[in-house]
C-alpha positions in Angstrom: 33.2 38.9 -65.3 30.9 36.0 -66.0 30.4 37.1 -69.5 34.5 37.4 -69.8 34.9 33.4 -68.5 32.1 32.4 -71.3 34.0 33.5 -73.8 37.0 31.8 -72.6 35.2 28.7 -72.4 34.0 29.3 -75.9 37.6 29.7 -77.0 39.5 26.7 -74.9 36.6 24.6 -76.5 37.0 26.1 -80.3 40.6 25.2 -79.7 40.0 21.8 -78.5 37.6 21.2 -81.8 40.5 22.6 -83.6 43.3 20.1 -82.6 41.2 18.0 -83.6 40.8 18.1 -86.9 42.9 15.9 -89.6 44.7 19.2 -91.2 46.2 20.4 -87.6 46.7 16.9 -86.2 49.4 16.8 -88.8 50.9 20.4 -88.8 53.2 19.9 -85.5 53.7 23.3 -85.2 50.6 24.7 -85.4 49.3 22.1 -83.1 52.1 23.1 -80.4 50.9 26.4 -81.0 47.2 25.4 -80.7 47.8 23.5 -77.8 50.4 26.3 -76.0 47.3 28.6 -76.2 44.8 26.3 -74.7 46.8 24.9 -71.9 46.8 29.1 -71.0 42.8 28.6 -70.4 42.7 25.2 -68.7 43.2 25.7 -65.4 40.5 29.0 -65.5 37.6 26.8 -67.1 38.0 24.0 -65.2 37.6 27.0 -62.1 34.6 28.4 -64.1 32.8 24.8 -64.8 33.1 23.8 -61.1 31.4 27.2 -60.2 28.5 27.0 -63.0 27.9 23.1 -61.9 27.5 24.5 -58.2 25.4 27.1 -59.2 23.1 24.8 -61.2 23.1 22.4 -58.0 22.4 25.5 -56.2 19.3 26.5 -57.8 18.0 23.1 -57.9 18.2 23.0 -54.5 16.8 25.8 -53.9 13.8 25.1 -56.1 13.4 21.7 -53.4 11.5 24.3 -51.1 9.3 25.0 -53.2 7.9 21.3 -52.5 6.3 20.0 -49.6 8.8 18.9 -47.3 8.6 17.5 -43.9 10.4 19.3 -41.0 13.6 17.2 -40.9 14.3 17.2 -44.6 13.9 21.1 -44.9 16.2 21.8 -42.4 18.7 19.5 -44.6 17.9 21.2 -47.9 19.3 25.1 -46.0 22.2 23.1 -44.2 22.9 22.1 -48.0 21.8 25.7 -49.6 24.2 27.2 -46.8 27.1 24.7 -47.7 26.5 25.4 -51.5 26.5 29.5 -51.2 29.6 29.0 -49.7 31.4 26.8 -51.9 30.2 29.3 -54.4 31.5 32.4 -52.9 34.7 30.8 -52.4 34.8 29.7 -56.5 34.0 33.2 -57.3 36.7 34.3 -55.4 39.0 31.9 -56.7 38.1 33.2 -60.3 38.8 36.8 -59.5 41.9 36.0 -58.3 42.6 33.6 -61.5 41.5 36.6 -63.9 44.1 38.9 -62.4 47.0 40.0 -65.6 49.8 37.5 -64.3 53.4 39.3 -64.3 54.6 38.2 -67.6 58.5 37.6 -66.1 56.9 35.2 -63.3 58.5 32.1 -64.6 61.4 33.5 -65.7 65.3 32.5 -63.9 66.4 35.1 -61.7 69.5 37.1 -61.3 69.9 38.5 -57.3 72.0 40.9 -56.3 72.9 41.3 -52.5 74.9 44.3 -51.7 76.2 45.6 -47.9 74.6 48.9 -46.9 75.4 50.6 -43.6 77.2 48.3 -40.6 80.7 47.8 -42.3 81.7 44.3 -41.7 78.6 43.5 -39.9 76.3 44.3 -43.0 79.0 42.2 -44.7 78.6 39.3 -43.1 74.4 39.7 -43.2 75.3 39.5 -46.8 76.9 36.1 -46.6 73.7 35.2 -43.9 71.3 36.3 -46.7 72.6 34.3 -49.2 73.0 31.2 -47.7 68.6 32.1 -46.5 68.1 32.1 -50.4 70.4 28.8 -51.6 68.7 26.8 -48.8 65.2 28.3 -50.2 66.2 27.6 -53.7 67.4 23.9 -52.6 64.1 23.7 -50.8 62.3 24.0 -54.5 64.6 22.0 -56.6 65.9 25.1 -57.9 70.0 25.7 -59.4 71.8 28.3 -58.4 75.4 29.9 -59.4 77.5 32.5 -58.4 78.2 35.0 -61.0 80.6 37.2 -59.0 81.2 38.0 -55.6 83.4 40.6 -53.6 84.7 38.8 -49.7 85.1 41.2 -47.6 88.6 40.9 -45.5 86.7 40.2 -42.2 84.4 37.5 -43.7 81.2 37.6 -45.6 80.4 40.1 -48.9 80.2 43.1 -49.9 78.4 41.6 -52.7 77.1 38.8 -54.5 75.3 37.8 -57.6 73.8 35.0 -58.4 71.6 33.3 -60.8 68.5 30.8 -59.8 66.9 28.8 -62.6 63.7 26.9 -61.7 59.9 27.2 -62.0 58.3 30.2 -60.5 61.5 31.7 -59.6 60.8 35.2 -59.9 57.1 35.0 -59.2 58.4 33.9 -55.7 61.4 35.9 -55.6 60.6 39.4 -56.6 59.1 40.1 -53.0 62.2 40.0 -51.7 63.8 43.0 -53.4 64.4 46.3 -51.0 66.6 47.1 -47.7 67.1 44.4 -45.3 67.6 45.8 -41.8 69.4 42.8 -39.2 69.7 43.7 -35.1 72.0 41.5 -33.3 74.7 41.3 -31.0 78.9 41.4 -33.3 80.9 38.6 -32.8 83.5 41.0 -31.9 81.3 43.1 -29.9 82.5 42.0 -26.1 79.6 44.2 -24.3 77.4 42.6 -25.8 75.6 46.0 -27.7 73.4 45.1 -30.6 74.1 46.6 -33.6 72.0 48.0 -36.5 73.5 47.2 -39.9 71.2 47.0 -43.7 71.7 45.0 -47.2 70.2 45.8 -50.4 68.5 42.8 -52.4 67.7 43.6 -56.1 66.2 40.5 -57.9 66.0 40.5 -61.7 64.2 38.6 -64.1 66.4 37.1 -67.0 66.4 39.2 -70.1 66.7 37.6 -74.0 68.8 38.7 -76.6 65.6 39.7 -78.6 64.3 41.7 -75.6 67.4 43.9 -75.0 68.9 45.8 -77.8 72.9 46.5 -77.5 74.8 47.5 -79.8 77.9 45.9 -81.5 79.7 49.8 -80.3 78.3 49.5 -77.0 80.2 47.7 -75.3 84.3 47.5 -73.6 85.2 44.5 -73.0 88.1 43.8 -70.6 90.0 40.0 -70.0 92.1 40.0 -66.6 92.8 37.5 -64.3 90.7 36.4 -61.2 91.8 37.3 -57.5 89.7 34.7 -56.0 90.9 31.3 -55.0 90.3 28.6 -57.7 93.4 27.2 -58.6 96.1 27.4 -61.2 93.5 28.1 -64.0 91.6 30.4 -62.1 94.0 32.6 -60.4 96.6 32.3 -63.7 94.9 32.5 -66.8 92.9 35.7 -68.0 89.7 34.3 -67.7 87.7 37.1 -65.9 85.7 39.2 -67.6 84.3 42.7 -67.6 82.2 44.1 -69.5 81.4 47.7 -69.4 77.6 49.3 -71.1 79.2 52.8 -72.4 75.9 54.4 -72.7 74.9 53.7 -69.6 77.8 53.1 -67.6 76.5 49.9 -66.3 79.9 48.0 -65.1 79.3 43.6 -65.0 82.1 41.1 -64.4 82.2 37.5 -64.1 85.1 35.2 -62.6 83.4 32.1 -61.1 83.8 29.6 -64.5 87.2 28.3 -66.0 86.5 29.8 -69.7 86.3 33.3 -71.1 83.5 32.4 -72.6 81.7 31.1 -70.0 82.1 34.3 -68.3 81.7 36.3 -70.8 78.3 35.0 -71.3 77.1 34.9 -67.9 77.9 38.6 -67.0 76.1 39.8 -70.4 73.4 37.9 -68.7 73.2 40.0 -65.9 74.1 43.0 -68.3 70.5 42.7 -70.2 68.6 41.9 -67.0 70.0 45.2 -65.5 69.2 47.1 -69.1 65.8 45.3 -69.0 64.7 46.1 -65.6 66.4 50.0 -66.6 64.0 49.8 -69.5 61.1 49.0 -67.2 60.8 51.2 -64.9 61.0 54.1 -67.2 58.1 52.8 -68.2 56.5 53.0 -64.9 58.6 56.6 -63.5 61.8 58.5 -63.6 64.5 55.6 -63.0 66.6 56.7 -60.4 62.8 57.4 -58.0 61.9 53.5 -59.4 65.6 52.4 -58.4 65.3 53.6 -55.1 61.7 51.9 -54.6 63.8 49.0 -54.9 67.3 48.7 -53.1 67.4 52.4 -52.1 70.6 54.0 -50.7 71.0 51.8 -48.2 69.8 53.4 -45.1 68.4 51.8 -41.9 64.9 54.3 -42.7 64.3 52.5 -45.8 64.0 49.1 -44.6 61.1 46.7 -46.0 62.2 44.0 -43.7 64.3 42.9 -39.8 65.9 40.5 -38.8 65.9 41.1 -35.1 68.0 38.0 -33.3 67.6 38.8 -29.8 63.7 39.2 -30.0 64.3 36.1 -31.9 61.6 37.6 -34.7 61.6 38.6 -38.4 59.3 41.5 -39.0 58.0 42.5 -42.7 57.1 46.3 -42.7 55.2 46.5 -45.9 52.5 44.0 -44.8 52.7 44.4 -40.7 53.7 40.7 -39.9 55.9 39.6 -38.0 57.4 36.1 -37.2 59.4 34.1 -34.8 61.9 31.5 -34.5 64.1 33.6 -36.7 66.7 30.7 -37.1 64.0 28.5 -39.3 63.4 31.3 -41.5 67.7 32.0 -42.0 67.3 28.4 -42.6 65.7 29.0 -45.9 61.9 28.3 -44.5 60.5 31.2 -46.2 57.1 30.3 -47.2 55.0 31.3 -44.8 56.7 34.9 -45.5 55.9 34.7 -49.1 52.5 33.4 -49.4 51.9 36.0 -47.0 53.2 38.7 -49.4 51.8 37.4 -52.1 48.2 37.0 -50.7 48.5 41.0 -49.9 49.6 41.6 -53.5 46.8 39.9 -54.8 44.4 41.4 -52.3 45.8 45.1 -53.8 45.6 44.2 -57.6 41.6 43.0 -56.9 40.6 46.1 -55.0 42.1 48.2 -58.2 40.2 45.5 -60.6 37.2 46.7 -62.0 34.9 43.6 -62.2 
C-alpha cells in the first residue's frame, strides 16, 4: 500500500512540475486537464504526507531512548511515542479507507422513485410521508429537487412519485436508501386503534448521459396527451404531457409537471436513460430481474431493509442492526446519523475484501 501512495505522490508532484512550465501555462485546456487530474490526488497525499511526517517524528522519538534520560523526561518521551503510534494507526486507517475504488456515479443528480407496496391507501400515504423525509433532507444540503411525475391516490398520498435531486454527493448519500420500506402505525381511519403493517419501494438512480445510453432513433413511441393533474388552464388544457415508451424493452416514462412539451419530453427521457443505465448495470453484475429485486423487490413486508415503527417511536435499519428513536426527527429529514451509519458499514465491507 505504501509503495501504491509513493507513486501517487510521485505523479501529483510530476503534475505540479508540469503546470508549470511556460508551454502548458498557455495551453488552457491541457492545463484544465492537468489540473482535473491532480486535484483527483490532492486530498490522498496530503493524507499520505501527514502520515510519513508522523512516522519520521515517530522514529525520532523513539531514537530519544536511546539517550540518557532522567526518570521524568522518559516517561514523557512513551506518553509521546504512545500518542504518536496512535495518531499513526489512525492515518493508516484513514488512507485505506481513501484508497478504496470510489463509485464512479457518486456525484452524480439523482432520479428517486417511490412506489406503494402492500397496505392500499396506507402504503399510499407512507409514500407521500417518504417523500416529504427526502425534500426536507435534500433542503437540509442545499440540494434542488423536482417532481417528474406523480400518481395521488384518491384517499390522499401516492401511489407513486419521481423525482429528481441535483446537488453534490447526491447519490453517494442517496443510494443507501434504495429497497422495501416497511411503516407500523396506527390508520387515521382505523377507530380501534390496530396498527397496521403497510411497505414502499425506493429505487434511486444515478443520472445517465446521452453518450452513456445508446437509443435508437426507432426505439422509441412517443405519445402527447393532456395532464389530469391540477395546474391550471395550460396544464389541464393543452397537450403537454408526455409519454414515452422504450419498445425494446417495454420501459413506459411520462412527464406532466412543466408547462412545455419539451420540457417534458426531456425530463422523462431523463429518467428513461437512468432506468436503461441502471438495466445496463446490473447485467453486468447478475441476471436483471434477481439484481431488480435486490433493490425494490416485489413489495412484500419479508423484504424490508428498513421500519418505521411509530408507536415504539423507533426507526430500525435491518441490513446494519441499528435502530433509532425519536422517529419524528428522522421523518423530519434528519437523516444523517442513519447514513453515516450505512456508509461506515459499507466501507468497513469493501476494506475486509481489499487486499492490502
Amino acid at each position: 500500500m505504501l509503495d501504491r501512495l509513493e507513486q501517487i505522490e510521485q505523479r501529483y508532484q510530476e503534475l505540479t512540475e508540469q503546470m508549470a512550465t511556460p508551454e502548458v501555462v498557455f495551453d488552457v485546456k491541457q492545463l484544465q486537464a492537468l489540473a482535473q487530474e491532480r486535484a483527483g490526488f490532492e486530498e490522498l497525499v496530503t493524507k499520505y504526507r501527514e502520515y510519513k511526517a508522523t512516522a519520521g517524528s515517530l522514529e525520532e522519538t523513539r531514537a530519544m531512548l536511546n539517550d540518557e534520560l532522567d526518570e521524568e523526561m522518559a516517561v514523557l518521551v512513551k506518553q509521546e511515542i504512545g500518542s504518536l503510534e496512535a495518531k499513526l494507526e489512525q492515518l493508516l486507517a484513514g488512507l485505506k479507507l481513501a484508497l478504496l475504488p470510489r463509485d464512479a456515479h457518486d456525484e452524480r443528480d439523482v432520479i428517486m422513485e417511490i412506489r406503494a407496496g402492500t397496505g392500499g391507501n396506507e402504503a399510499a400515504l407512507f409514500v407521500a410521508d417518504l417523500f416529504r423525509m427526502y425534500s426536507r433532507y435534500a433542503q437540509s444540503k442545499g440540494w434542488a429537487i423536482d417532481i417528474i411525475d406523480s400518481n395521488e391516490s384518491e384517499q390522499g398520498g401516492f401511489k407513486e412519485i419521481i423525482f429528481e435531486i441535483k446537488g453534490i454527493g447526491t447519490f453517494s448519500r442517496l443510494k443507501y436508501e434504495r429497497g422495501v420500506h416497511r411503516v407500523q402505525r396506527v390508520p387515521t381511519t382505523e377507530s380501534v386503534g390496530r396498527i397496521h403493517t403497510s411497505t414502499v419501494t425506493v429505487a434511486v438512480l444515478p443520472e445517465a448521459s446521452e453518450v452513456e445510453v445508446s437509443i435508437g432513433p426507432n426505439d422509441l413511441k412517443v405519445d402527447f396527451y393532456c395532464s389530469g393533474g391540477a395546474g391550471g388552464q395550460n396544464v389541464n388544457k393543452v397537450a403537454t404531457a408526455v409519454r414515452i415508451t422504450h419498445l425494446p424493452t417495454g420501459i413506459v416514462t411520462t412527464c406532466q409537471d412543466e408547462r412545455s412539451q419539451l420540457q417534458n419530453r426531456n425530463r422523462a427521457m431523463a429518467v428513461l436513460r437512468a432506468r436503461l443505465l441502471d438495466i445496463e448495470q446490473r447485467k453486468q453484475e447478475e441476471e436483471m430481474t434477481e439484481q431488480r429485486r435486490s433493490q425494490v423487490g416485489t413489495g412484500g413486508r419479508a423484504e424490508k431493509i428498513r421500519t418505521y415503527n411509530f408507536s415504539q417511536d423507533r426507526v430500525s435499519d435491518h441490513r446494519i442492526g441499528l435502530t433509532i428513536r425519536n422517529l419524528p426527527r428522522i421523518m423530519e429529514g434528519e437523516m444523517d446519523r442513519l447514513i453515516d451509519t450505512l456508509a461506515t458499514d459499507d466501507q468497513a465491507k469493501r476494506l475486509e475484501k481489499q487486499v492490502v
